[in-house]
Structures are given as structure tokens and as C-alpha cells.
C-alpha positions in Angstrom: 82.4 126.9 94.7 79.8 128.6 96.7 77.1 126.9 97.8 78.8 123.6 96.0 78.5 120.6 98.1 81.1 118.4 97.8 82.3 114.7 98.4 86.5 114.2 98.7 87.2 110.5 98.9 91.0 110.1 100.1 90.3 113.4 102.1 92.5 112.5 104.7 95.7 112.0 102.5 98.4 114.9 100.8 96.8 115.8 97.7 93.6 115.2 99.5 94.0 117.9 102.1 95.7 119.9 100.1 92.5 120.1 97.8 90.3 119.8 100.7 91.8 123.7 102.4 91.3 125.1 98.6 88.0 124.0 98.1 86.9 125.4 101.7 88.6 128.5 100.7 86.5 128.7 97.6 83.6 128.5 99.7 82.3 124.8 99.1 80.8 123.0 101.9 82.9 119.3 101.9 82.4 116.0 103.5 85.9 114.4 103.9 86.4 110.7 103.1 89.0 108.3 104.6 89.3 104.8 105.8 91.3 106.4 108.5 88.8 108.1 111.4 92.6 109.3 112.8 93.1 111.2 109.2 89.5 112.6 108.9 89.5 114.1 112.9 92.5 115.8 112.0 91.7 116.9 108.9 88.1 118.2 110.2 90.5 119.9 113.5 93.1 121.6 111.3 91.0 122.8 108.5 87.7 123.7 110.1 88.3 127.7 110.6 88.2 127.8 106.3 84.9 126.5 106.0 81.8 124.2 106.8 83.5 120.7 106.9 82.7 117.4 107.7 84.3 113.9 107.9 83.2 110.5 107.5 85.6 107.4 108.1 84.5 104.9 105.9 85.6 102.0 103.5 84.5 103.1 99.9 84.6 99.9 98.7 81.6 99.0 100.6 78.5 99.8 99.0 76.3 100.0 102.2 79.1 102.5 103.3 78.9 104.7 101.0 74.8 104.7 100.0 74.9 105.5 103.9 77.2 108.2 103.5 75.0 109.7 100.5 71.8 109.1 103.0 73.0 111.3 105.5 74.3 114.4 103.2 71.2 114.4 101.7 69.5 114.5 104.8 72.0 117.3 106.1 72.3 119.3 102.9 69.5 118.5 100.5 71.7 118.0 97.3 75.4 116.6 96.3 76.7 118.6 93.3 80.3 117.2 93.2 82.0 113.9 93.5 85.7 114.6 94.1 87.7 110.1 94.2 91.0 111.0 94.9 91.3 108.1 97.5 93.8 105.4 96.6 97.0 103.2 97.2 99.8 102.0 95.5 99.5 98.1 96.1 102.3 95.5 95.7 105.6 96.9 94.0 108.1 94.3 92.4 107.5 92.0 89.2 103.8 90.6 88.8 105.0 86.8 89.6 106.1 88.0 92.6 103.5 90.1 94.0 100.8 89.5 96.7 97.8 88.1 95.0 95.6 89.4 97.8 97.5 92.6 97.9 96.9 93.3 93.8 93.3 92.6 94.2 93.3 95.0 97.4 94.6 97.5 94.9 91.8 97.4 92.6 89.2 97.3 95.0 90.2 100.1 96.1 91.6 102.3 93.3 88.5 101.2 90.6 86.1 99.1 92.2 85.5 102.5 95.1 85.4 104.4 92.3 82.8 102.8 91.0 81.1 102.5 93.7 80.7 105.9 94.9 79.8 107.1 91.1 77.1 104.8 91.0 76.1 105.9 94.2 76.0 109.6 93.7 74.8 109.6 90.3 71.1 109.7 91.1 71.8 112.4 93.4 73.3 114.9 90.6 70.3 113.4 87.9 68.0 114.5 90.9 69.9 118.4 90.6 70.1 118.0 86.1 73.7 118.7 87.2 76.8 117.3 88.7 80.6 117.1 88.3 82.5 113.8 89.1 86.6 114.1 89.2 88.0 110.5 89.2 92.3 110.6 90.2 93.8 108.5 87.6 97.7 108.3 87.7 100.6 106.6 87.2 100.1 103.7 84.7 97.0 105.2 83.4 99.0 106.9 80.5 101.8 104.3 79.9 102.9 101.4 81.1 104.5 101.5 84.7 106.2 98.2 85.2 106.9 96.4 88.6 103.4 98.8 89.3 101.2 96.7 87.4 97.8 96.8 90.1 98.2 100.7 90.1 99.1 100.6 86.7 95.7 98.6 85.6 93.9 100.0 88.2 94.0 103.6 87.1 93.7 103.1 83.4 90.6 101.6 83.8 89.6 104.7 86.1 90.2 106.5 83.0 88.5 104.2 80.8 85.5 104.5 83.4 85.4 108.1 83.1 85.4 108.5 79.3 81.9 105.8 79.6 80.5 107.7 82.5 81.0 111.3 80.3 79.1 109.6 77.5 76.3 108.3 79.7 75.6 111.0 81.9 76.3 114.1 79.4 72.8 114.5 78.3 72.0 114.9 82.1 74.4 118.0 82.2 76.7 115.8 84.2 80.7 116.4 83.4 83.0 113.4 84.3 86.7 114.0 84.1 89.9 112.9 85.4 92.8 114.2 87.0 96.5 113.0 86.7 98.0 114.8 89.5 101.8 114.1 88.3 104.2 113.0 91.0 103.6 114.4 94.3 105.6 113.8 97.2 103.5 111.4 99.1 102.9 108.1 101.4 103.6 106.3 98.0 106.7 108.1 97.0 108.0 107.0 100.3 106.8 103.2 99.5 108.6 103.2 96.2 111.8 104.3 97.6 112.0 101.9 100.7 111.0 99.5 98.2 114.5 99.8 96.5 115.7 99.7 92.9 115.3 95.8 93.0 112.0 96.3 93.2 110.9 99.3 91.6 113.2 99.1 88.9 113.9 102.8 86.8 111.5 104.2 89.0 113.4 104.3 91.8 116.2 105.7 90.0 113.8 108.9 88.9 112.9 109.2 92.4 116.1 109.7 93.8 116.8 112.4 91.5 113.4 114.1 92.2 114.5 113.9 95.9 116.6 116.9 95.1 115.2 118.4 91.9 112.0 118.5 93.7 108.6 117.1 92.9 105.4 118.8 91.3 103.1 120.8 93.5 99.9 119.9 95.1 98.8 123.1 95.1 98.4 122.9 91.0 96.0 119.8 91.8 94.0 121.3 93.8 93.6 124.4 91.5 92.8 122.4 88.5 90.5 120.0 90.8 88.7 123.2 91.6 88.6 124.3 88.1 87.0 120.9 86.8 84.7 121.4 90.2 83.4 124.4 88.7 80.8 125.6 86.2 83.6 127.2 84.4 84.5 123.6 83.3 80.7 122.5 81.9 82.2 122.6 78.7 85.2 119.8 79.2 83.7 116.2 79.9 85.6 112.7 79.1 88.8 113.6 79.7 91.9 112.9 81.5 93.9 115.9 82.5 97.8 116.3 83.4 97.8 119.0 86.1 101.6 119.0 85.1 101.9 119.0 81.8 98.4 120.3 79.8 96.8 123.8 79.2 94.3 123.9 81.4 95.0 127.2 82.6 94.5 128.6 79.8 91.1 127.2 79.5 90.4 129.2 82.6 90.7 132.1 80.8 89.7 131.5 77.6 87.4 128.5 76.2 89.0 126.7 73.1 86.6 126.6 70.4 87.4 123.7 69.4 89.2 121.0 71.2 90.5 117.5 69.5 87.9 115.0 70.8 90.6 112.1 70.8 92.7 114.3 72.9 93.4 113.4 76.9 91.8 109.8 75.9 92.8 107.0 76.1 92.9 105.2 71.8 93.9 101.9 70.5 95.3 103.5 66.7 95.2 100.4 64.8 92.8 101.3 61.3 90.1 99.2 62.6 89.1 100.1 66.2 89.7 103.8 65.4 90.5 105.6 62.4 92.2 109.2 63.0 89.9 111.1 60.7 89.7 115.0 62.4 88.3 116.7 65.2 
């Protein structure tokens, strides 16, 4: 990641920091992103021996925001080169009837409508360069259904839906859009799920509780496989949504498949008429 300038949204959270202190490592230079200026100062204080680091406390949901934010690291930097939306929230838990309306739509404003926003923001920045990575978070809901999580839920399938267009758009610009499903991390959110009771959050709960002394995944994988998608190592992989838990991505860092199934880590309605299985 040297000489890689980068752009974490969500920079002030877990995962976020946790990727934040690898990518420094790796030699990136990063601009932070949070809605919290408490979360980016301390981020910026604790981290800023590993590398060049800045933060910017902003609302990515606000399109003068964040073309502001893109002003000023081109003015400081000269280029962008990766896009890194890894902010979020989990929104209103409990049945859909019963949730906050303002609350859900929060929840998407955030989680899809940010993303969007800094994408279309950036993206002229990394046509500028004839290259660019962007690394959307998808999530929980994205894969499956999640009930009683239904604005996460929507939210971050349409992430991934978004990132599969993007990859098709941008790909003759040498411009790789992926996503990352981080698995479940122990976070701000777990902690919302579980004080929001079994009434609420249904089975969920219930897996939560056990994970409380089975233990939950590492954000330390995410932050290696958000490197690995971060780096020209990855200009091969575009479209996709990958499980830092459960796929093979580290074997891809050692050895390229020569083939890889393009319906694979996509999201497909398998019905005989909107898509037809017919090979790789």
C-alpha cells in the first residue's frame, strides 16, 4: 500500500480502526471518516506513530460533505486511489410494523445512500488516475434474509447489488469494485442486538449469546482481506462480494485462480428466465 492514498468511511468504529492501523502499517497514507469528531481525534491520537494519517468528521450522507472532503485531498495529496465505506449502523431492531419509520429510513441513508454518495464522488478522481479500488462493507442481510433486521437487511443487499453495477461500469477504466462481508464482529451493534432482547431480535439473539463464549470472528481477518482487495494484487477480482470468514481468499493471495465462476459471490435470482445457469 505504499504510496496508496486512501479514504476509510466508518474510520472511527471497530472494524474501522482495526483496518485503519493495518493499512498505516502497510504504508498507505489514510484520511479517516466519522460522523463522530470525538472518534476521528482519537483515532488520528492513538494511531498516528504507524503512519501519515488524517481525520475528517463528517456526515457521508451529505453530498457537499463529502465533494468537500474529496476537494481538500486532492489539494493535499494530488490523487485518491482507494475508497474504503465501511461506515454504518444497525437501525431499528424488532418486527417491521413496529419499527421507527424515521429510524429505518436513517438506516438506509446511511448504510446505501453514503455509499453512494461517496462512490459517485470519488469516481472521477480514480478515472482521473485510469485506476482505482472501491471496497463497499455489505453484511448481515446482504446474503439472506435477517428478520426483525430488515433496514440493515435491505440496506446492505443493495450495497452489494450496487457494487456488482459499479464493477460493470467502471471496469473498462481499470477500476475494481468489491465488497466485503466482514462476518460477526464484536461490535457497537452486537451490543444493540443483545440489549435489544430475544423479543426483539428473535434467533439472533439466541446465536449471540452463544458467541458470547464461543467467541466471535476476528477483525484482524477484515482488515487483511480489505488490504488485499486495496491492493494491486486484487486487479484481477471485481464484482464481488467476499466473506472474510468463510471464502478462499487467501489463497488467491498466493496463487490467482485461473478461472473463477462468474455467478460466484453474487447476488442471482435462479428462476430459468432472469438467469439461466449455463457455465463459467
Amino acid at each position: 500500500m505504499a504510496n496508496k492514498v486512501v479514504v476509510l468511511t466508518g474510520g472511527g468504529g471497530g472494524i474501522g480502526r482495526v483496518i485503519a492501523g493495518k493499512l498505516l502499517r502497510e504504508g498507505a497514507s489514510l484520511a479517516i471518516v466519522s460522523l463522530s469528531e470525538t472518534s476521528v481525534n482519537t483515532v488520528v491520537r492513538d494511531l498516528g506513530t504507524l503512519g501519515n494519517i488524517a481525520g475528517f468528521a463528517l456526515d457521508i450522507a451529505n453530498p457537499n460533505m463529502v465533494l468537500s472532503l474529496k476537494d481538500k485531498l486532492l489539494n493535499l495529496y494530488g490523487r485518491v486511489n482507494v475508497l474504503i465505506n465501511a461506515a454504518g449502523i444497525q437501525g431499528p431492531i424488532g418486527e417491521l410494523a413496529e419499527n421507527d419509520t424515521a429510524e429505518w429510513i436513517r438506516t438506509v441513508n446511511v448504510n446505501l445512500i453514503g455509499t453512494v454518495i461517496c462512490c459517485k464522488t470519488f469516481v472521477p478522481a480514480f478515472k482521473a488516475e485510469k485506476a482505482g479500488k472501491i471496497i463497499n462493507f455489505a453484511g448481515g442481510g446482504a446474503n439472506a434474509p435477517r428478520p426483525y433486521f430488515s433496514a440493515y437487511g435491505a440496506s446492505k443487499a443493495a450495497v452489494v447489488r450496487l457494487t456488482e453495477t459499479l464493477a460493470e461500469e467502471l471496469g473498462e477504466y481499470n477500476i475494481q469494485v468489491n465488497a466485503v462481508s466482514p462476518g460477526v464482529i464484536r461490535t457497537r451493534m452486537i451490543e444493540e442486538t443483545l440489549s435489544a432482547g430475544y423479543k426483539k431480535a428473535g434467533e439472533e439473539f439466541i446465536q449471540l449469546q452463544k458467541r458470547m463464549s464461543s467467541g466471535f470472528d476476528d477483525p484482524e481477518n477484515v482488515a487483511q482481506l480489505v488490504s488485499y482487495l486495496a491492493s494491486e494484487s486484487s486487479n484481477w477480482l471485481t464484482g464481488r462480494n467476499i466473506s472474510a470468514v468463510w471464502d478462499p481468499w487467501k489463497e488467491w493471495m498466493n496463487s490467482v485462480p485461473t478461472q473463477l465462476d462468474r455467478d460466484l459471490y453474487t447476488l442471482r435470482r435462479i428462476d430459468g428466465r432472469n438467469f439461466v445457469k449455463t457455465g463459467k
